[in-house]
Backbone as a printed PyTorch tensor [residue, N CA C, xyz], in Angstrom:
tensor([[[122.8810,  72.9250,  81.0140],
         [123.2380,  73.8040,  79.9270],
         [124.7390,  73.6820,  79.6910]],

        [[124.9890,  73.5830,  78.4360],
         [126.4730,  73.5420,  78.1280],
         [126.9490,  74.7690,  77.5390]],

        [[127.9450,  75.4400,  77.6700],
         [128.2160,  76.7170,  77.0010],
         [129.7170,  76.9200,  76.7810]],

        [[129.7240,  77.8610,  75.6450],
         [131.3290,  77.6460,  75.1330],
         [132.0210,  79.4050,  75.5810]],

        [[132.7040,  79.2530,  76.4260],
         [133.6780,  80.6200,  76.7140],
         [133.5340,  81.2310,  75.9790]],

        [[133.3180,  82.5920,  76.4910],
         [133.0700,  83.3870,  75.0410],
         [134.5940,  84.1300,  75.3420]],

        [[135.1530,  84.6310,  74.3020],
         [136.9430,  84.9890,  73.5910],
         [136.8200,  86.0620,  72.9130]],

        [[137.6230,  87.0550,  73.7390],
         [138.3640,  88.3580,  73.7360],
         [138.7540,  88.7130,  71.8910]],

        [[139.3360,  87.8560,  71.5650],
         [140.0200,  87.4110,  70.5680],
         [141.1360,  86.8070,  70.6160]],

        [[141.6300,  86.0450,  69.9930],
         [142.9550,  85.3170,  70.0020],
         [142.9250,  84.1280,  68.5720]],

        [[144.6810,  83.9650,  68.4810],
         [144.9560,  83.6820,  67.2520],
         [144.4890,  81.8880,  66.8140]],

        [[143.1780,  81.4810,  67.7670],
         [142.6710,  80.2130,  67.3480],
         [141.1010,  80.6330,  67.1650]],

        [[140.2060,  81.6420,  67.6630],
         [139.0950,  81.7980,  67.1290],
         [139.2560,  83.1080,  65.9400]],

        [[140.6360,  83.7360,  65.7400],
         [140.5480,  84.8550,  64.4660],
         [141.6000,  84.8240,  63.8920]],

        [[141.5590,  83.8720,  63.2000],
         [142.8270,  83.6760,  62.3150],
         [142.8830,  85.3300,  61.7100]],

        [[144.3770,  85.5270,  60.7450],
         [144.4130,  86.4130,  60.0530],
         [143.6470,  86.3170,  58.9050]],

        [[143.4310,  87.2560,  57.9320],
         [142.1830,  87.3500,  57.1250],
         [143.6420,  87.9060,  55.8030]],

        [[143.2690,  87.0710,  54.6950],
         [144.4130,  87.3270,  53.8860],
         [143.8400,  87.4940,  52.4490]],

        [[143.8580,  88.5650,  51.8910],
         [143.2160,  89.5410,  50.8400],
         [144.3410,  88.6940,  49.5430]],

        [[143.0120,  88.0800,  48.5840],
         [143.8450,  87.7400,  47.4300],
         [143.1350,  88.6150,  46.3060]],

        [[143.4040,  89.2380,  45.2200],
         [143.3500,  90.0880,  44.3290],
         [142.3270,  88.7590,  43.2380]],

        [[141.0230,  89.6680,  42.9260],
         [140.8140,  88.5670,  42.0340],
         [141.5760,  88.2180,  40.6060]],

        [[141.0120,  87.0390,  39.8380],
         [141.9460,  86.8580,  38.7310],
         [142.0210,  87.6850,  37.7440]],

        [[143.3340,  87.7390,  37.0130],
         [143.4880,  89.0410,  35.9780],
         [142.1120,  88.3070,  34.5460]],

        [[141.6920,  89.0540,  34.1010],
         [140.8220,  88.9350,  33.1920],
         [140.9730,  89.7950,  31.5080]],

        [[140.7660,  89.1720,  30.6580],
         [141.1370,  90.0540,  29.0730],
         [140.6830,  91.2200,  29.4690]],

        [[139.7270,  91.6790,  29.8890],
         [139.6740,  93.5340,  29.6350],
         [140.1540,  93.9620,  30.2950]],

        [[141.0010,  93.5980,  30.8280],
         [141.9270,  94.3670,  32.1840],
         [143.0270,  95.0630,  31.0200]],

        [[143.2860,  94.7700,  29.5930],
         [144.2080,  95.1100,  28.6540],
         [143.7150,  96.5490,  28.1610]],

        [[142.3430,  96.6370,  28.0300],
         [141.8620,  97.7790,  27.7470],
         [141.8490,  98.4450,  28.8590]],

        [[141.2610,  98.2930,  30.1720],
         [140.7970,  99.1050,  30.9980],
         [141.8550,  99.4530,  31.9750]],

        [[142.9580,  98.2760,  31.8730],
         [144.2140,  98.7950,  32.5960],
         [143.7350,  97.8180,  34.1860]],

        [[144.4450,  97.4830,  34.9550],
         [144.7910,  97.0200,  36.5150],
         [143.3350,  97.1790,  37.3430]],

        [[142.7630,  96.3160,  37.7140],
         [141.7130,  96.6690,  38.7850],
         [142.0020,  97.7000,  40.0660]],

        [[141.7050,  98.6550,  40.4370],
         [142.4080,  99.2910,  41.3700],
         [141.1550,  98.8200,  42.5870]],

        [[141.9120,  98.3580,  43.8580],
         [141.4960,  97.6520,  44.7260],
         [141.6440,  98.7470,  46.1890]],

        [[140.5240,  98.9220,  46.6170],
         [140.5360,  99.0850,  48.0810],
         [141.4030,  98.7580,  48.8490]],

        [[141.7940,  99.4680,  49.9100],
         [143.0160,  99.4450,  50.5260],
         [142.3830,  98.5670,  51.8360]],

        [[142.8880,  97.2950,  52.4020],
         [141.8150,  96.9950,  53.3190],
         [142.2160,  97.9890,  54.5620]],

        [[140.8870,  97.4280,  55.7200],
         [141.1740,  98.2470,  56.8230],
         [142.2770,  97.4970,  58.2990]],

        [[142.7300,  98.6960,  58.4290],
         [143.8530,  97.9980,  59.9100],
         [143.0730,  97.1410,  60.8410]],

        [[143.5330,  96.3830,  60.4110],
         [143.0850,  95.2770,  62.2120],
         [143.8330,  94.8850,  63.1260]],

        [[143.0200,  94.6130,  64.2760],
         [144.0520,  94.4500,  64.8320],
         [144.4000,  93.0170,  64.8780]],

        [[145.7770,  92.7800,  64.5590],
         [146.5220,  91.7140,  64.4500],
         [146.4490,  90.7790,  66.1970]],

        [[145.8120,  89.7480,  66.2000],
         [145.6020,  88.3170,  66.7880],
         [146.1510,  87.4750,  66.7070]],

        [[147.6610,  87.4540,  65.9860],
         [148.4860,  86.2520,  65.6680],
         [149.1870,  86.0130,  67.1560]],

        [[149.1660,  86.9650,  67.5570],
         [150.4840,  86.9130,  68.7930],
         [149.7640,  86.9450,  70.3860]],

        [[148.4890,  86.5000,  70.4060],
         [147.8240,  86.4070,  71.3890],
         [147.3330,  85.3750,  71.5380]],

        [[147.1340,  84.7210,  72.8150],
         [146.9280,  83.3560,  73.2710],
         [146.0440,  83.4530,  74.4750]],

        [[145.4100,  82.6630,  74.2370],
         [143.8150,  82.1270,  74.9850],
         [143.4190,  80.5500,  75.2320]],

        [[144.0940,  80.8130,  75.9590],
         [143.5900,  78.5320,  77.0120],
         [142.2600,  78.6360,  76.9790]],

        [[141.8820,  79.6040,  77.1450],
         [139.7310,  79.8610,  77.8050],
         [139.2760,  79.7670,  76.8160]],

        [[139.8880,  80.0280,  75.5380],
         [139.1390,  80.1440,  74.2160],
         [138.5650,  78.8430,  73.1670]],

        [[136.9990,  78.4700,  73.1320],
         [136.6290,  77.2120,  73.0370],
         [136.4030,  76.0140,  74.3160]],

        [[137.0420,  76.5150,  75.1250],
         [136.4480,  75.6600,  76.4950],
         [134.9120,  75.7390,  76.5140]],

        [[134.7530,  74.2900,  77.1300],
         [133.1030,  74.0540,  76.9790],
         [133.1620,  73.8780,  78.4000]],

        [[132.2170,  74.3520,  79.2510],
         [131.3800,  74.4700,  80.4580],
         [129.9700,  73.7270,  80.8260]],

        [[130.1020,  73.0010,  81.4770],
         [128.5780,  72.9380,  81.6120],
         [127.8010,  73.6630,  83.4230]],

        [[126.5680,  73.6860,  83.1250],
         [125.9010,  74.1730,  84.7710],
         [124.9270,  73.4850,  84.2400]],

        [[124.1100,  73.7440,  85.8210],
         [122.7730,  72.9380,  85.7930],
         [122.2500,  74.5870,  86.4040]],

        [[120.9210,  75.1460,  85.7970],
         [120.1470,  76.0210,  85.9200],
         [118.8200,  75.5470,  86.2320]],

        [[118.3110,  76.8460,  87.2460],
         [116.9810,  76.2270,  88.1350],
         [116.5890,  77.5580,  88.2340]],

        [[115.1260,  77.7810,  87.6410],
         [114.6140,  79.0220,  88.2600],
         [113.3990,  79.0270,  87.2800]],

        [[113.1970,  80.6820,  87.2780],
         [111.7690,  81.1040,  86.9960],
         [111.9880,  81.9680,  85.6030]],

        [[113.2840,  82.6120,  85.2910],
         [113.6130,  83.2760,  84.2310],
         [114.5610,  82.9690,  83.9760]],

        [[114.7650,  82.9260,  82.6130],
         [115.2220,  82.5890,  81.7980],
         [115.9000,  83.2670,  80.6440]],

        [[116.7160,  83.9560,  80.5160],
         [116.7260,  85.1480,  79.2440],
         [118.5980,  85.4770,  78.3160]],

        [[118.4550,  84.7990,  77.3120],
         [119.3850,  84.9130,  76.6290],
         [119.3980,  85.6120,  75.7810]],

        [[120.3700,  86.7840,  75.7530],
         [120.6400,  88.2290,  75.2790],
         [121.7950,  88.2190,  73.9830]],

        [[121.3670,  88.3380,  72.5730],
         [122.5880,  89.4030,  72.3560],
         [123.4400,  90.2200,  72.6810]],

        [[125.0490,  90.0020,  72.8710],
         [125.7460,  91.0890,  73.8640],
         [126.6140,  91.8030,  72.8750]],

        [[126.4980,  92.4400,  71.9140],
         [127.4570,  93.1970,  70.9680],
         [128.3280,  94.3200,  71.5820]],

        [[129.4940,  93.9240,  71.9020],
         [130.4480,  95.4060,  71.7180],
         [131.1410,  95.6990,  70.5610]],

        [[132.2120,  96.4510,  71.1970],
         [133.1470,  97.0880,  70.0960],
         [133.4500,  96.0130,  68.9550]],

        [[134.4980,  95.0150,  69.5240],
         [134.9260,  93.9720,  68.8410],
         [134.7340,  92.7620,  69.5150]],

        [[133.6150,  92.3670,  70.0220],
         [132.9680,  91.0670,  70.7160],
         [131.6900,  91.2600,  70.2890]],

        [[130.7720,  89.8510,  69.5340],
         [129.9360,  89.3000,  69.7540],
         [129.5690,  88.5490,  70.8710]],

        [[129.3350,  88.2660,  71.7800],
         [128.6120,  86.8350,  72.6200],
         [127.0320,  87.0510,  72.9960]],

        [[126.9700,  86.2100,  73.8030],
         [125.5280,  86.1120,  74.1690],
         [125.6920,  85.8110,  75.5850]],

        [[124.5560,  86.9000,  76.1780],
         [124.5370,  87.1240,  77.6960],
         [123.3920,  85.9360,  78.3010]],

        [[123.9290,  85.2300,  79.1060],
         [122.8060,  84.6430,  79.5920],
         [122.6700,  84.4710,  81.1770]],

        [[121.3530,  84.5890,  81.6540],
         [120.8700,  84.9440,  82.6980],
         [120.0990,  84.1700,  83.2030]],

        [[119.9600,  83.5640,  84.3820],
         [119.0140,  82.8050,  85.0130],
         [118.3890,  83.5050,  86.5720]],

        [[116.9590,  83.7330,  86.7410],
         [117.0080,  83.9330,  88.1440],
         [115.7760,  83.4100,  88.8270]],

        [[115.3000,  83.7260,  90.0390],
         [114.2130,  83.4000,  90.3780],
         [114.0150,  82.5660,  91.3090]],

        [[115.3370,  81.9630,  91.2440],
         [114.8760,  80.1700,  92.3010],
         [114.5730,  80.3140,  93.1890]],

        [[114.8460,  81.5020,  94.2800],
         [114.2200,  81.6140,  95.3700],
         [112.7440,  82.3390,  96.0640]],

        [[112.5970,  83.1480,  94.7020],
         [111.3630,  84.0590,  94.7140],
         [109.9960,  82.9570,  95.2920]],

        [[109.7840,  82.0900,  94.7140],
         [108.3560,  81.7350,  95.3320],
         [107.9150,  82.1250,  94.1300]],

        [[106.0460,  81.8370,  94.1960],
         [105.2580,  81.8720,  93.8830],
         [104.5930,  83.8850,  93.6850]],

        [[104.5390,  84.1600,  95.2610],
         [104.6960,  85.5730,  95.7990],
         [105.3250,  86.5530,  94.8680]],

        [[106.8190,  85.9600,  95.0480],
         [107.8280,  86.7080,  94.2230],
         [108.0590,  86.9810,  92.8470]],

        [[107.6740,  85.7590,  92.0870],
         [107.4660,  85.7370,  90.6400],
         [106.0940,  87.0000,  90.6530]],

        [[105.1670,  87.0190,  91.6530],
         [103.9840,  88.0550,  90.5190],
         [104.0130,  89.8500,  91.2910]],

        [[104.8270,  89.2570,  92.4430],
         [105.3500,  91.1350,  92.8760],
         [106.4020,  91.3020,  91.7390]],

        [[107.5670,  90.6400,  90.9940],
         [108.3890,  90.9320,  90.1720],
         [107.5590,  91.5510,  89.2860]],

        [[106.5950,  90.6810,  88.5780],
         [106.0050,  90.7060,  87.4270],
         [105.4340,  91.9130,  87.6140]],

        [[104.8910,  92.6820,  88.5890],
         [103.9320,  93.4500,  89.0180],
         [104.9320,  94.7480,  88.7830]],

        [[106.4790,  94.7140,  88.9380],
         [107.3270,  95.6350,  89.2820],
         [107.5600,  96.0040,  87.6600]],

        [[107.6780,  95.0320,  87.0240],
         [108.3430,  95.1100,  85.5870],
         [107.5160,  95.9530,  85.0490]],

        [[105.8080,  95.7410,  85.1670],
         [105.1380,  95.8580,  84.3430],
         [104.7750,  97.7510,  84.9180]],

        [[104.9220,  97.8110,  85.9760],
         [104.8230,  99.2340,  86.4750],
         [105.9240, 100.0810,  85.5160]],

        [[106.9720,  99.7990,  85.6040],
         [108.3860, 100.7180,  84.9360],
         [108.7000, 100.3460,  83.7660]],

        [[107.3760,  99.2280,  83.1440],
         [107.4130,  99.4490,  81.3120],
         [108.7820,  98.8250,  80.7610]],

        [[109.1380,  98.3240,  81.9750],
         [110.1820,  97.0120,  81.5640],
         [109.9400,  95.6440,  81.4220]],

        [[109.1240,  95.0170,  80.7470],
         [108.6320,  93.6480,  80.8480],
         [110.0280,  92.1150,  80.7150]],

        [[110.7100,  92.7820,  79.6390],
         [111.6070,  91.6200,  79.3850],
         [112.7320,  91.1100,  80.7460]],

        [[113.2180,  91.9150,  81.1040],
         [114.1230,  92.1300,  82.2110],
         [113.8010,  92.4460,  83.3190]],

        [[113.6590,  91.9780,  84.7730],
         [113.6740,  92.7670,  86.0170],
         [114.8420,  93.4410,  86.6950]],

        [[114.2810,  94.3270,  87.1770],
         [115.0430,  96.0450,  87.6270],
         [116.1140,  95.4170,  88.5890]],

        [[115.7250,  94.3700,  89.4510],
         [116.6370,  94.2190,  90.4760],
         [117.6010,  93.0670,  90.4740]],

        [[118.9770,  93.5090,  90.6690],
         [120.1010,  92.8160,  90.3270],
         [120.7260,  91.7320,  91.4010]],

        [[119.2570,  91.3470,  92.3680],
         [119.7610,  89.8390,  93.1480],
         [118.9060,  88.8840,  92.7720]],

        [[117.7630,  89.4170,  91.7090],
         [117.2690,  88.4320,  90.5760],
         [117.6190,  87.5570,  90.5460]],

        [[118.8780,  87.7700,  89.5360],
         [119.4890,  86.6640,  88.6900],
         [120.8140,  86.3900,  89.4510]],

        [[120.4970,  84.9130,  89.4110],
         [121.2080,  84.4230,  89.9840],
         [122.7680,  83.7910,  89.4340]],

        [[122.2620,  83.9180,  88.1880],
         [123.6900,  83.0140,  87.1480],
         [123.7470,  84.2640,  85.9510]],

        [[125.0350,  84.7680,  85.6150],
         [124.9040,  86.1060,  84.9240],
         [126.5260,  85.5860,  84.1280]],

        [[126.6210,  84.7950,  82.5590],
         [127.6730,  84.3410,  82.4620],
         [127.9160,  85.1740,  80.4560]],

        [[128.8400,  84.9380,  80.2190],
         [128.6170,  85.4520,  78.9260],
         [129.5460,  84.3130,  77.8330]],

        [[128.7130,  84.0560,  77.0120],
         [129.3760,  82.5160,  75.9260],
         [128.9180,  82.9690,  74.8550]],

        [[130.2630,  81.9370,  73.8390],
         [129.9530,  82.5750,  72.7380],
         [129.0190,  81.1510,  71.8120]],

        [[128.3770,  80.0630,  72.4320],
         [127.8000,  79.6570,  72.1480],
         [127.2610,  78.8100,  73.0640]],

        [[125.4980,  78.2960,  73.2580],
         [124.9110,  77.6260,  74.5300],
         [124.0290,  76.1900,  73.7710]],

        [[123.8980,  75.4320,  74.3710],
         [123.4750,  74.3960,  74.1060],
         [122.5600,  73.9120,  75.6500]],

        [[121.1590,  74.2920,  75.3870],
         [119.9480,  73.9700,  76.3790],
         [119.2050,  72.3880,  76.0250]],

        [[119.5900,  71.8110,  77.2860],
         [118.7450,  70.2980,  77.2580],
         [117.4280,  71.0170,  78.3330]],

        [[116.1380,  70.4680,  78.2970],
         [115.2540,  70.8130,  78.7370],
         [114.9770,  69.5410,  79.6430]],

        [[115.2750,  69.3730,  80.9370],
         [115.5510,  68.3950,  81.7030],
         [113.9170,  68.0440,  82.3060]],

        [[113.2200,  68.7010,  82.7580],
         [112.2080,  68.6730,  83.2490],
         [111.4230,  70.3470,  83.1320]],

        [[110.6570,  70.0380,  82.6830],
         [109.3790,  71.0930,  82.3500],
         [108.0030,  70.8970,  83.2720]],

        [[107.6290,  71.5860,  84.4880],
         [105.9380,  71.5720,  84.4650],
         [105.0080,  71.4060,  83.6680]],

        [[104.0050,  70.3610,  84.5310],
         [103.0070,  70.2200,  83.3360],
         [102.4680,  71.2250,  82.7490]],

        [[102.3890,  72.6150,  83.6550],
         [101.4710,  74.0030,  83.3360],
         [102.2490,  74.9230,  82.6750]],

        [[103.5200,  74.2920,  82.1240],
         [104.4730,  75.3080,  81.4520],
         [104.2760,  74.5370,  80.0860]],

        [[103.8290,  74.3550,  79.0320],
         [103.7290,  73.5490,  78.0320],
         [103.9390,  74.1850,  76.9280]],

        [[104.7280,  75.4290,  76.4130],
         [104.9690,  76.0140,  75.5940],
         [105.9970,  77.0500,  75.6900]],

        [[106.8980,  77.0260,  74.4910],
         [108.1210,  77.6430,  75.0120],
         [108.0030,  78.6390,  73.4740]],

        [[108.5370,  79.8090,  73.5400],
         [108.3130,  80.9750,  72.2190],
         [110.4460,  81.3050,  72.2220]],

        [[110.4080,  81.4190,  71.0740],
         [111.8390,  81.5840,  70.5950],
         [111.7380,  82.7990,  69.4120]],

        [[112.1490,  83.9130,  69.8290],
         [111.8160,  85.1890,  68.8540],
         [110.5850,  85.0920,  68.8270]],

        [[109.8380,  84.8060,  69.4120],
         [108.3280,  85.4740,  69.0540],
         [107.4530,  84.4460,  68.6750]],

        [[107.9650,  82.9270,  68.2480],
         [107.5380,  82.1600,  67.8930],
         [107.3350,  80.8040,  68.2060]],

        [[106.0490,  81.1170,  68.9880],
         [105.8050,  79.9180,  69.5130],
         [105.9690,  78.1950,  68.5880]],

        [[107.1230,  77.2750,  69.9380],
         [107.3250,  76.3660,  69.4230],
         [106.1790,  75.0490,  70.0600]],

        [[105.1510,  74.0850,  69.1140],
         [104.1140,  73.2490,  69.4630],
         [104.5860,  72.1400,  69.8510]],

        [[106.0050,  71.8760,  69.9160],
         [106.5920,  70.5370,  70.5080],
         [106.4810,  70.4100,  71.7000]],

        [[107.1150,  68.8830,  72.0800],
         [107.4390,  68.4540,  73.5780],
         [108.7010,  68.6140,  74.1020]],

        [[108.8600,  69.6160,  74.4790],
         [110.2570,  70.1630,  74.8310],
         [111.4680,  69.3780,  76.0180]],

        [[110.5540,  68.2440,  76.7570],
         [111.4320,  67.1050,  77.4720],
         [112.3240,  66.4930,  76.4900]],

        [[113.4960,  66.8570,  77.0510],
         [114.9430,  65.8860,  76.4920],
         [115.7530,  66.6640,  75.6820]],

        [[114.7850,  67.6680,  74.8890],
         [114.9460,  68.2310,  73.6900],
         [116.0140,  69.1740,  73.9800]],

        [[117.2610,  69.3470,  72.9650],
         [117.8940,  70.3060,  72.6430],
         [118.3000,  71.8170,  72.1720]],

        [[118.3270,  72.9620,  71.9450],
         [118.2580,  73.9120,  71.7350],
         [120.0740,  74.5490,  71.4430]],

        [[120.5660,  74.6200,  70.4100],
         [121.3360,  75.4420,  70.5430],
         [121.4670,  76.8390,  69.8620]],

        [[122.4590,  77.5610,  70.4020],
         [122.3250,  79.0560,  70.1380],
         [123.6510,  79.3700,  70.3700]],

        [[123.9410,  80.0110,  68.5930],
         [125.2690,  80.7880,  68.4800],
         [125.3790,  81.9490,  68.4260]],

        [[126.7760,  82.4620,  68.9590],
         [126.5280,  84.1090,  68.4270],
         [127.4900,  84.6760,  67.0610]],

        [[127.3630,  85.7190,  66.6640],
         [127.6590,  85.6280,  65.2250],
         [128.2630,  87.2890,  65.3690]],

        [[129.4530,  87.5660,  64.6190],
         [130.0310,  89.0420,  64.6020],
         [129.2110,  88.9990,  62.8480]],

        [[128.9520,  88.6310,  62.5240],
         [128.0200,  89.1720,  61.1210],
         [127.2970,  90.0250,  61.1370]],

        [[127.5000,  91.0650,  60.0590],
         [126.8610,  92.1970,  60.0430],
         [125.4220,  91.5860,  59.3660]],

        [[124.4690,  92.7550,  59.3360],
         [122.9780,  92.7870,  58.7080],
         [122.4890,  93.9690,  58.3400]],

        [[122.6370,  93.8940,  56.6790],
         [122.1240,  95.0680,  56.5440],
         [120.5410,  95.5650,  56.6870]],

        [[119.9940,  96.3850,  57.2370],
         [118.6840,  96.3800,  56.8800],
         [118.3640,  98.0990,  56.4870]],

        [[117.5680,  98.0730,  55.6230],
         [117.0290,  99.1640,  55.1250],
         [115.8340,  99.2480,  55.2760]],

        [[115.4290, 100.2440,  56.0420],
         [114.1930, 100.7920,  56.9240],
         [113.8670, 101.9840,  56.0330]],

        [[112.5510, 102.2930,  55.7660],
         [111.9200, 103.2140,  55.3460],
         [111.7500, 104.2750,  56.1600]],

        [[111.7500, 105.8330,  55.4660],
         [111.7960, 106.8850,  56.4880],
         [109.9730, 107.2290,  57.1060]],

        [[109.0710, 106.5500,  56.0130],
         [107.6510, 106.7910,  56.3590],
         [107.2930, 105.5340,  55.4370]],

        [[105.8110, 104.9660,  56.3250],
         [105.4290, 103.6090,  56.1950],
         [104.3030, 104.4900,  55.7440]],

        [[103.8740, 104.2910,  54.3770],
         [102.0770, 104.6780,  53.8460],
         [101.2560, 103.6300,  54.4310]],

        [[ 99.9150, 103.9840,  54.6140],
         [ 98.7730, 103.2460,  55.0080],
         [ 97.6690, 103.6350,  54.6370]],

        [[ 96.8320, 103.0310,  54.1050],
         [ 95.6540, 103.2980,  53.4360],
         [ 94.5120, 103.4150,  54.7200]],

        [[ 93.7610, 104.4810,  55.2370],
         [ 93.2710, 104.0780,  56.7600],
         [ 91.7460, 103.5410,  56.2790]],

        [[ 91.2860, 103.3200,  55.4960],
         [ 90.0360, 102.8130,  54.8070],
         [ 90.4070, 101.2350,  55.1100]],

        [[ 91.3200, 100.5910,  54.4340],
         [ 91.7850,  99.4450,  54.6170],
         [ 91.9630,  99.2910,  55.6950]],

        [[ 92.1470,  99.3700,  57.1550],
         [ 92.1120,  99.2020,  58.3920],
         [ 90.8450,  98.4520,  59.2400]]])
């Protein structure tokens, strides 16, 4: 797995952001000056410096889980990624499984000598080096992928982009149609 440092901020991954006024236009004579939003304070990144920032890493990962997280804070995007398992066994993988599924935690297990590799990047790049024959399908959001995943690549960025979504306060359902 190759992965790129994930960065605090600094003045090579956030440049300053520089507000130009759009162009003056004829009805601006009638209607008078566009009056423009005041932008918001940021915090200024010109004067901060980061060697770590964009460094590429690589590891070699071995185990039974596998799980790369959205990590959103305040003012950081990255992506959490986690590997564990290598030593569990056979045993261990279905007492885990057995544990998760008791405390209604399926995605994640409860116990924190799990995982063995716990790193945070702001972008990963997965070669799939060797796969079991009895592992022959890999799901990405929910969606199972029908390829041959030997050799194959995978990368994954993380993104400070917002998303708006607009959710309804009540979903109608016709219960006849059911």
């Amino acid at each position: 797995m190759l992965y790129e440092e994930a960065c605090t901020g600094c003045r090579t991954c956030r440049p300053p952001v520089v507000f130009e006024p759009p162009a003056w236009r004829w009805w601006h004579i009638l209607t008078g000056p566009p009056r423009y939003k005041e932008p918001e304070v940021k915090k200024d990144y010109s004067g901060v410096v980061n060697e770590n920032c964009g460094r590429i890493h690589e590891v070699d990962l071995k185990g039974t889980d596998l799980i790369i997280e959205n990590n959103l804070q305040e003012d950081l995007a990255c992506l959490r990624v986690r590997m564990g398992g290598t030593e569990a066994g056979r045993s261990g993988v279905l007492a885990d499984g057995w544990k998760r599924c008791s405390a209604k935690r399926v995605g994640t297990s409860d116990s924190d000598e799990f995982y063995t590799t716990d790193l945070l990047a702001k972008a990963v790049s997965l070669t799939f080096v060797k796969i079991p024959e009895f592992i022959h399908r890999l799901y990405v959001s929910s969606d199972h992928l029908g390829e041959k995943l030997d050799g194959k690549k995978i990368h994954i960025r993380s993104t400070d982009r917002k998303v708006e979504m607009y959710l309804p306060n009540a979903i109608r359902f016709d219960i006849d149609s059911l």
